[in-house]
N, C-alpha and C positions, 0 to 999 in steps of 0.2 A: 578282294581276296583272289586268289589267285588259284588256278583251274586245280593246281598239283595239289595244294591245302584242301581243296573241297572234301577227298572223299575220305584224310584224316580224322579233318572236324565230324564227318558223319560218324565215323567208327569210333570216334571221341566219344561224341552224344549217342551214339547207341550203348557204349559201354556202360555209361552214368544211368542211363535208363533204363540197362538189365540190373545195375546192380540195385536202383533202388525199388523196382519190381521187385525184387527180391527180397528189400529188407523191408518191402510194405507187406509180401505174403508171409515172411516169418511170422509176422506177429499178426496174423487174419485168423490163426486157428487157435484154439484153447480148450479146454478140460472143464467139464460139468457132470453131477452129476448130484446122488444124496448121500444120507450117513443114518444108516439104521441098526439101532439095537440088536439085541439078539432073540427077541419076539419081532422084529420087524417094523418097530416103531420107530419114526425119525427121532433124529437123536438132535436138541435144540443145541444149539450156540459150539457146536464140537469144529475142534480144530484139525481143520486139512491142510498137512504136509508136503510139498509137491519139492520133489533135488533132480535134480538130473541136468538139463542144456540150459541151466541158468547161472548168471556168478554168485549167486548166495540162494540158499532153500525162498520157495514162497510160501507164505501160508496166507489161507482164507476161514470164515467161521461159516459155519452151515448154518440156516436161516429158521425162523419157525416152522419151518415141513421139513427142515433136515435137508436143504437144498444148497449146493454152492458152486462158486463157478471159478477159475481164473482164466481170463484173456489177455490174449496176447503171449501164447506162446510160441517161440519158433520148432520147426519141423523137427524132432528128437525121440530119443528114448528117456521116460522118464519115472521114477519111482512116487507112490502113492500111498502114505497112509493118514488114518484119523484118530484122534485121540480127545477121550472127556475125562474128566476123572472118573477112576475107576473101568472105564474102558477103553480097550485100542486095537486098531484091525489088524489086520498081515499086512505087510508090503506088498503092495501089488506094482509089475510094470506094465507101462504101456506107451506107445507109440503113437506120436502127433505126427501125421503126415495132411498138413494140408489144410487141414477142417477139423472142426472141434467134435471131439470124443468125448463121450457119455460112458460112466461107470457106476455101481451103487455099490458102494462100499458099508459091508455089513461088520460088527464089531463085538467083541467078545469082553469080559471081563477079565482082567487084566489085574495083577499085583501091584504092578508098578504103571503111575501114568505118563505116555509117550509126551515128549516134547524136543522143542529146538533146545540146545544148548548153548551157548555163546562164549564159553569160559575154557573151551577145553583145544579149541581148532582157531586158526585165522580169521575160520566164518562160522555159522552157525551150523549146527551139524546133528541132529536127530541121535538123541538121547539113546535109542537102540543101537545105533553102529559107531559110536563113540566107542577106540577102546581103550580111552585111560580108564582111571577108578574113578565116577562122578557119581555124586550125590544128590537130587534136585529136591528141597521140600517146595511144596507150593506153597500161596498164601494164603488158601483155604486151609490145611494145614495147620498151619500159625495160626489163625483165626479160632479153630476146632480147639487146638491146646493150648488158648489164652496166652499165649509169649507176645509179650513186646520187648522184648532185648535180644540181641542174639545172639548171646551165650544160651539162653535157656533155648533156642532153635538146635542149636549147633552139637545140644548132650547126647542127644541119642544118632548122631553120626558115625560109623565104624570108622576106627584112625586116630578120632581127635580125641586129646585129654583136655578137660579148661580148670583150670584153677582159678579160685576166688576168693579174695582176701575179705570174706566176711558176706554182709547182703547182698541186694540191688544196688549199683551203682557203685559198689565199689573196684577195687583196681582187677581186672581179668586175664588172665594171660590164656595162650593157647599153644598148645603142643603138636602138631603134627605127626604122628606115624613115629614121635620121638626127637624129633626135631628139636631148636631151641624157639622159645616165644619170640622169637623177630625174626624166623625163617618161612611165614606165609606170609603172601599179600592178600590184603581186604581190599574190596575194590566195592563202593556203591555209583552205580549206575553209569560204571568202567571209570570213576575218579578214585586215586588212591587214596585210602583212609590211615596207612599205615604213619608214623612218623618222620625224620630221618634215620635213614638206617634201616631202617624197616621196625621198632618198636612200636607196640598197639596195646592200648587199653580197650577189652571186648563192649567194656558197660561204656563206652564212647561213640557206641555203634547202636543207637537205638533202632528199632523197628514200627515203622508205620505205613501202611497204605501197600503193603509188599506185594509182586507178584511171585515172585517164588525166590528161593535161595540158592546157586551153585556152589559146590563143596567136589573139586578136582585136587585129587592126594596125590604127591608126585612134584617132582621138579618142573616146574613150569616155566625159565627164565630163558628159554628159547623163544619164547610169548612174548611172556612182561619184561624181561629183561630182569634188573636185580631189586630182590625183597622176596622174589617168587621159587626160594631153595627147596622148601617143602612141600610148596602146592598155592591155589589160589582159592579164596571164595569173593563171589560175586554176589551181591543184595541188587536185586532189579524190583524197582518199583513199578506201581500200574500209571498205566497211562491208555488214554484215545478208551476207546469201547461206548457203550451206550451211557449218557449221560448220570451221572450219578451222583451222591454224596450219600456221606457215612458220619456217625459220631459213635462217642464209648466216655463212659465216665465208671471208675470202680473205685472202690473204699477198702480199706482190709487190716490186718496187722501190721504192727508197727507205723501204724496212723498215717498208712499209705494214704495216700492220692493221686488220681490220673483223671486225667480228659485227654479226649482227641478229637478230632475231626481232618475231613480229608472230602475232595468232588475230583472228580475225572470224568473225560467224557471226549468227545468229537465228533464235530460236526461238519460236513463239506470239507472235508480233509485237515479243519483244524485240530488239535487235538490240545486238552492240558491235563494239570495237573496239580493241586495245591492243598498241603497240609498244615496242621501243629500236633503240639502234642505238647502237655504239663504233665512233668512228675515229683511229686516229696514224699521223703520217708522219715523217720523220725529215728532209724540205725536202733542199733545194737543200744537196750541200756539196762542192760543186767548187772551181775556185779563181777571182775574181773579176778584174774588166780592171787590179788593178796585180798580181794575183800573191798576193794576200791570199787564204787558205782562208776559206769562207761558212760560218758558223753561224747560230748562232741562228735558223734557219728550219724549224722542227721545229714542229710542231702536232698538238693533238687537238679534239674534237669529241664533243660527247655529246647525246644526243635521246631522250626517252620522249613519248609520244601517250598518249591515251585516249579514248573516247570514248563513249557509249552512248545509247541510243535507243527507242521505244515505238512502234509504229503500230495502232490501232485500226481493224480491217478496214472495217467496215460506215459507220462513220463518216467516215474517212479520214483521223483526229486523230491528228500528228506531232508529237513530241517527240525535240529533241536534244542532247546536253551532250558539250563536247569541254575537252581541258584538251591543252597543246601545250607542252614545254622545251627550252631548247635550251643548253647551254654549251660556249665555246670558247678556246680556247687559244692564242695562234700568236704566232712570232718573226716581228720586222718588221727586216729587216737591210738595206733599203732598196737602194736599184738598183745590183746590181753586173756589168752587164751592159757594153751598148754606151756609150762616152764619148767623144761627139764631139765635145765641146768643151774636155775632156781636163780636167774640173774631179772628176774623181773624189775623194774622202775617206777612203774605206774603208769598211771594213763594220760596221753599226751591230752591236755583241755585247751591248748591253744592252737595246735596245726591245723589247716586247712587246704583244699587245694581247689582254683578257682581255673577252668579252662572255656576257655573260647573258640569254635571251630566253623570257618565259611568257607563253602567252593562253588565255584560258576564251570558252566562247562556248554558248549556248544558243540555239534554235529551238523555234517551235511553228507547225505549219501547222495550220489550220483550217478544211475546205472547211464549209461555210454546211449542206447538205443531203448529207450521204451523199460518199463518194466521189468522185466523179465529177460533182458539184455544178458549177454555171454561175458562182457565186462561190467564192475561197478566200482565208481572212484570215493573213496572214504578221506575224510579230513575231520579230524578230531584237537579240540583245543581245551585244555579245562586250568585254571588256577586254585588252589589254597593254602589256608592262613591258619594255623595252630599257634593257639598263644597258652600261658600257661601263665598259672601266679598261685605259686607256693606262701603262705603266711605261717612264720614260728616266733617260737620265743627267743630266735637269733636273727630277726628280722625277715621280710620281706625279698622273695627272691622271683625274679621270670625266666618263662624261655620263648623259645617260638620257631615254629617252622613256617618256612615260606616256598612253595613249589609251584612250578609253570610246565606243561607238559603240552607236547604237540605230535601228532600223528599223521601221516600220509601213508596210504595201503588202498592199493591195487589190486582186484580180486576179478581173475581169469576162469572163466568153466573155457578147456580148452575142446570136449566133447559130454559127453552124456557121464562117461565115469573119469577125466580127470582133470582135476583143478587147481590152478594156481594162487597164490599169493605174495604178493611182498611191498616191501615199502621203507619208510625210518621212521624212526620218533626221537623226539629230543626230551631231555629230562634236566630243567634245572631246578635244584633244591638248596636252601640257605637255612640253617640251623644256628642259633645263637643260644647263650644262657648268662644271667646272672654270673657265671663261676667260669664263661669262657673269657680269658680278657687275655691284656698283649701291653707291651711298653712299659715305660717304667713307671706310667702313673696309673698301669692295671685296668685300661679300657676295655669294654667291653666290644667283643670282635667275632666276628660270627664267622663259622665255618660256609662257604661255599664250594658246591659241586656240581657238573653238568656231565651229563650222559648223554650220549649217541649213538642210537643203535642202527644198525641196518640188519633185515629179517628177511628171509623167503621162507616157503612153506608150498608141497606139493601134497598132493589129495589122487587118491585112486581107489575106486571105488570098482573093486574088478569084478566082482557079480552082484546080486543080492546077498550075499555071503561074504564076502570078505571088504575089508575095508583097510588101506594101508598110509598111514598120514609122515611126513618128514620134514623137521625142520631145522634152521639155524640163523642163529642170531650172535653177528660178530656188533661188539657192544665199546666206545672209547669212554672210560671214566677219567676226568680231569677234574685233581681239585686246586683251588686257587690259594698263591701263596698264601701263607699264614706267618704273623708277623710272632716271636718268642715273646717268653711272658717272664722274665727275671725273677722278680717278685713272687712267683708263686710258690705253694710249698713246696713242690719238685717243679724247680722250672724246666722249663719248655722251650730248645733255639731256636731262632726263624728256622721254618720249612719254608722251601721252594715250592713253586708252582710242580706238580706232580700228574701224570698221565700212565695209566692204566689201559693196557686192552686185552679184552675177555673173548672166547667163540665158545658158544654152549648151543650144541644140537642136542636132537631128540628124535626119536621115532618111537613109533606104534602103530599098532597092526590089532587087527581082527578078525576073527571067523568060525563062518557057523559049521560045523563039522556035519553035525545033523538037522535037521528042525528040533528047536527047542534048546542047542546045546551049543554055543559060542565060548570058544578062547578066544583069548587077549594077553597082548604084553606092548610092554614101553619100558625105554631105555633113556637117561637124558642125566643134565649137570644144569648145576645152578650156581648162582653167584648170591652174594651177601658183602656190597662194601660197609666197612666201617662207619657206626655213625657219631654224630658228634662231637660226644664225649669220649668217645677211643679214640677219636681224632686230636682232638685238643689238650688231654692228659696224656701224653706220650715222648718222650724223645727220640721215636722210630717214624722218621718222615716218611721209612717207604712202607710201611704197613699196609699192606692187601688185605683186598676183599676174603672173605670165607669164601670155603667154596662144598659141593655137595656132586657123587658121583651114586645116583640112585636107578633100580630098576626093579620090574613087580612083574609077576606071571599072576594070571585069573581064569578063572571059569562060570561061566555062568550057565543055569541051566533050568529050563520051565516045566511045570509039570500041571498036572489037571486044565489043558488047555490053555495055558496063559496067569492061571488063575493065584498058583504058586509058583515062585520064583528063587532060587539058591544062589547065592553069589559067594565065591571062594578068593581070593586072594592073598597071595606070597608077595613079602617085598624085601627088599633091603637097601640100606641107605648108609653110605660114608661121606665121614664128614671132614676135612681137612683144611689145614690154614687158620683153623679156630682163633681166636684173640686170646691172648690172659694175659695177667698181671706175671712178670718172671721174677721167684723171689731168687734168697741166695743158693736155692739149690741148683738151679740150671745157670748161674754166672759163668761157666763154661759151654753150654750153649749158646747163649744169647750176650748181649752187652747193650741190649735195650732195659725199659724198663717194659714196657709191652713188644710181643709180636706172634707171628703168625705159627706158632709150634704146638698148637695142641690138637690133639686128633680124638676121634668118638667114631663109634658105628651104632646103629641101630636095623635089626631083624626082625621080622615076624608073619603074621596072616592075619587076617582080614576076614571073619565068617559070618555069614547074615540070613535073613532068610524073611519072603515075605509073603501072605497070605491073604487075597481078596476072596473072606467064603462066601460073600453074594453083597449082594447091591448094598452099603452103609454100612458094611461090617470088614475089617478089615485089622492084620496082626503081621506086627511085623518085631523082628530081633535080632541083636549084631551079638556079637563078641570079637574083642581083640585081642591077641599077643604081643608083648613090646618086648625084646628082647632087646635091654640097651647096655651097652658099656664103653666106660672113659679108656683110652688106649693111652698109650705110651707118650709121651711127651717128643720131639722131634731131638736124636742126638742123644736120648736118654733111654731109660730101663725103666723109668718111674712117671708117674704124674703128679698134675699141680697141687701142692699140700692144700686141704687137707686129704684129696684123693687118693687115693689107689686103684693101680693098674685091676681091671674086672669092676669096679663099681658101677652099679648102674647110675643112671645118667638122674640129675636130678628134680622130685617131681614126674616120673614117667612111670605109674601104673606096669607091674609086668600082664596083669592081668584088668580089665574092662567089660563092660557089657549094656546092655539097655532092653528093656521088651516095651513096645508100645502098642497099645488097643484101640481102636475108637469103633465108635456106633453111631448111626445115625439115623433117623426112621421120623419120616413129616416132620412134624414140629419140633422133635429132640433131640440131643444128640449127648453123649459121655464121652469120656477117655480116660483112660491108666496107664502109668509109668511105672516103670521099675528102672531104677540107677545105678548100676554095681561099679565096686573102684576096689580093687585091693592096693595094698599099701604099699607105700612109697618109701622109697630114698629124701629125705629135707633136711634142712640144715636149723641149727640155733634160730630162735627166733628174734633175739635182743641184738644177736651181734653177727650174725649170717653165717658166713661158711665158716669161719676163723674161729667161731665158736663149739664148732663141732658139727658131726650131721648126726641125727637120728633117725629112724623111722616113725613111721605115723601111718596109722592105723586105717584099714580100708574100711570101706560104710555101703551099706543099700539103705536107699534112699526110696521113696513110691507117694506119687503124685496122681491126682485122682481130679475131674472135674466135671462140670456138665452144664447144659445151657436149656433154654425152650421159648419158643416164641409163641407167645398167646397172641397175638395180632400180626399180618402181615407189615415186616420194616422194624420190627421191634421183638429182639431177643434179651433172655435175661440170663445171665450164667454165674455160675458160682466155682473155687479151685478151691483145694487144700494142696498145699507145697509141705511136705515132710512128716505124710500124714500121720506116721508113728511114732512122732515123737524121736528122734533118734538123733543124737548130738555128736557128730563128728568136725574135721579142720580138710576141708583140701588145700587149707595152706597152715602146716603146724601155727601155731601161734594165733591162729583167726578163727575163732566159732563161727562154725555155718547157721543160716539161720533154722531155730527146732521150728514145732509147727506152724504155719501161717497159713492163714485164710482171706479169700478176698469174694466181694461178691458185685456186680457194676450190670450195666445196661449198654446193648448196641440197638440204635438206631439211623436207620437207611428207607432212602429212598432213592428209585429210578434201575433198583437191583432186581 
């Protein structure tokens, strides 16, 4: 080597030897301290919240004395809080310079319990300085008010409407803020549960083993890209924690049946996860509006989980693999309810509908430097199979969706308050049916589409007070030629291969004006392509996605220390590009038989209010306004018959509401519901809209339950669902069920 290189290579190697000095002191100091009630008592297993100079929040749980610790943090400013249910601290900052910092963070009772959220930002982002509209139930929660579906979770949420075509298990739809039923996405354990298109059956979304439920109102398809027009909820199941297992078995009306079981646990940084669950009901079998006894309304239900998982402490290298099934059962003996146009038929005694649902899904998180690293690299992959088999008295029919979904995202903290994201995902999905075919000897030919999104998202976090999030998501939808179908009864010519590209940003913002009193607003658009069966009934190859131009103003505000909570929200939602069927009135519009000309709006607020009056006792209450109507047809004065221009939109409540109770105290614990729905806009029930629309009657509804454990690991509970007796349809034509009772047993151990 030579004399001139020597004293490069030295300033070479000194440079490498400052900088990894340096990235060995970043992570030498860290954060300790406890978590005490508000007597001063350690508060066991409560979770600590740590955001600030890392690429995603950390959290840790405080120990038997209310102790906990994170290390490995670098040199920063960083935010502090904890949260159990029922209570949550202040935010506290403070500053890592060097060496680990001690604080004892004391905590108050609280309405609402703090948490990460996952469902509303690029990363996870504490439930307090979120400022879209989110909703989080836990899965104690759930537990407390005996739900295992998640419609029955999802009733007393302000926003949502769900409709349901008779008991358990049968067909659910969900309405958002007025929205149409395939403008949210479901997402369980960030796999989409939605169809193609975004169509969802709720009673196909069962509940087990939950840790809590996200419910974000609002255009979200700056996120998820499209199915997410209305908003998103996300079902996160439990996983890792101290070893456990659980069982539930319950008996009830209508010759219910259920069992479950479920273990999670982790150890030396493994973690799993594994459940089932059985259900049968025996349906509706009353006697029907001519006098005709109902059958065939009888259903089962079958679900296993799994899941398991790896975390490398010092690193903070995450690995997760989940496998998800679902099989169903159920008589379809169509509406034998209200007939006000007196065109009833009787009761179908031979349909049925048989569906099949599995998904796999794998995760690797990667922070860049240790733990608690400034970057963290994400790679997500998941597959699923919806299969479907209709059986009539016109034979045997299938369908089926098939989707492959990939993610790469990259997440920056570029200091203490602002952070980056971004990345792509890919979305292929294959929808077929029975009734989709092609050629001239009517194959059967399945619709294919792929999606490509690419996403950024920036995070500023400018005091303890305000909070400003911004994103966008430019999206290429391409669907694959589709060969025409002659034969059919309106035939269909080859479509070409087609390409779509969408850009739907978003922002939101927040801030605490005073202590205790935070505004919020968000602004954004969402997409909805066509699924299908709008795809494949049509001679409009270039038919576009839906689209949605939505924004909401809120306020929130605390009062008796934390204790009470007011939440306000205004929003409004337009909807354009809509799909329909164009008869002969708009033949000077349009010269399709389908396309993108019809338009809706939907307005309104949002009012809640929630009540922790001391430890186990706890009251909380929504109401909503929907303010919906059909607009004008594009080119026209009028709308699609049988509408008219000012109708509200159909199925959307103008008016809603919910009150919930519970109590808890040692060994026992109650709950009450109350359910309000005024009445609706619906159509015919034998022959749908072409039959005419009526209205239908609004209902409260009040549910009542309670549970008690005479032995540690063994509870007993009992519910009444519709305690008064009170016979209403939230879907004309479909009797809700009057009252039912169930009564079952949970037992646990290692809880």
């Amino acid at each position: 080597m030579t004399a001139a290189l020597r004293p490069r290579l030295r300033t070479f190697l000194t440079f490498l030897m400052f900088n990894f000095s340096l990235l060995i002191s970043a992570h030498a100091a860290g954060l300790a301290g406890r978590v005490l009630d508000p007597d001063g008592r350690p508060v066991i297993n409560a979770e600590v919240i740590v955001t600030g100079s890392t690429a995603s929040p950390l959290r840790v749980r405080a120990n038997a004395d209310g102790r906990f610790e994170v290390p490995g943090l670098a040199d920063g400013r960083y935010s502090v809080i904890a949260a159990s249910p029922g209570l949550v601290s202040e935010t506290t900052a403070i500053d890592i310079t060097g060496s680990t910092a001690t604080i004892d963070i004391t905590m108050k009772i609280s309405a609402i319990t703090e948490t990460l959220v996952v469902s509303a930002a690029q990363i996870d982002q504490p439930l307090s300085r979120v400022p879209d509209s989110v909703t989080v139930i836990p899965g104690d929660e759930i537990n407390a008010r005996q739900q295992f579906t998640l419609a029955a979770a999802l009733r007393s949420v302000p926003g949502l409407t769900l409709q349901q075509n008779g008991g358990p298990g049968t067909v659910t739809s969900l309405f958002t803020r007025g929205g149409e039923s395939d403008f949210t996405l479901v997402l369980v354990d960030g796999v989409r549960a939605n169809g193609f298109g975004g169509g969802l059956d709720l009673s196909q979304v069962p509940l087990e083993d939950i840790e809590r439920i996200e419910v974000v109102r609002g255009p979200q398809s700056a996120l998820y890209g499209s199915d997410a027009i209305g908003g998103v909820i996300q079902v996160i199941t439990r996983s890792g924690g101290a070893p456990s297992a659980r069982a539930q078995v319950e008996t009830g009306s209508r010759d219910t049946r259920r069992v479950a079981g479920a273990t999670t646990g982790e150890v030396n940084g493994f973690r799993w996860q594994a459940g089932a669950q059985y259900f049968e009901d025996a349906g509706f079998t009353g006697t029907a509006a001519n006098g005709q006894t109902v059958s065939n309304d009888d259903g089962t239900q079958t679900e296993a989980t799994a899941s398991a998982g790896w975390r490398h402490g010092a690193s903070g290298a995450d690995l997760q693999g989940s496998f998800r099934y679902l099989d169903t059962d159920r008589g379809s003996p169509g509406p034998y309810g209200s007939d006000p146009a007196r065109r009833y038929s009787g009761v179908n005694t031979v349909s049925r509908t048989a569906t099949t649902r599995t998904s796999r899904s794998a995760r690797w998180m990667q922070p860049w430097f240790g733990a608690a690293s400034r970057v963290r690299q994400r790679v997500e992959f998941d597959t699923a199979d919806y299969d479907l088999h209709f059986t009539s008295q016109f034979g045997p029919s299938n369908g089926e969706t098939t989707r492959t979904h990939a993610r790469v995202q990259t997440d920056v903290a570029a200091s203490s308050t602002v952070g980056f994201s971004g990345g792509f995902e890919w979305l292929g999905e294959r929808g077929g049916s029975t009734f989709i075919t092609s050629g001239a000897s009517s194959i059967q030919t399945p619709v294919e589409r792929g999606m490509l999104g690419v996403f950024g998202e920036g995070r500023w976090n400018a005091t303890e007070r305000a909070t400003v999030i911004a994103g966008i998501r430019g999206e290429r939808i391409s669907r694959d030629a589709l060969p025409g179908d002659p034969l059919a009864f309106q035939p269909r010519p080859d479509f070409p291969e087609e390409t779509v590209t969408s850009v739907n940003p978003k922002i939101a913002a927040s801030f605490a004006i005073v202590d205790g009193t935070r505004i919020r607003g968000s602004f954004g658009t969402g997409i909805r392509p066509p699924d299908a069966f709008e795809i494949a009934f049509t001679d409009n190859s270039g038919l576009k996605p839906e689209r949605s131009k939505s924004g909401e103003f809120g306020v929130t505000q605390t009062a008796a220390h934390g204790a009470v909570q007011f939440d306000a929200t205004a929003f409004f939602n337009n909807y354009t590009d809509l799909i329909i069927s164009v008869g002969r009135s708009f033949s000077g519009v349009s010269g399709w038989r389908t396309d993108n000309i019809s338009n809706a709006r939907a307005r309104g607020a949002e009012l809640s209010a929630a009540w922790r009056i001391k430890a186990g006792v706890s009251v909380r209450g929504n109401y909503t306004f929907v303010d919906s109507e059909i607009l004008a047809v594009n080119g026209s004065s009028i709308a699609q018959t049988p509408y008219a221009v000012g109708d509200r939109l159909l199925r959307r409540p103008r008016h809603a509401g919910a009150i919930d109770a519970a109590w808890t105290r040692d060994r026992a614990g109650a709950f009450a519901q109350i359910q309000l729905r005024g009445e609706t806009l619906d159509i015919e029930p034998a022959f749908g809209a072409t039959g005419g629309l009526y209205t239908n009657a609004g209902h409260t509804v009040i549910n009542a339950g309670g549970s008690w454990r005479p032995v540690k690991g063994v509870e007993i509970f009992a519910r009444a669902l519709n305690l008064f007796d009170r016979a209403y349809e939230e879907v004309l034509g479909y009797p809700a069920p009057r009252r039912t009772a169930y009564v079952g047993a949970r037992f646990a151990v290692g809880r």
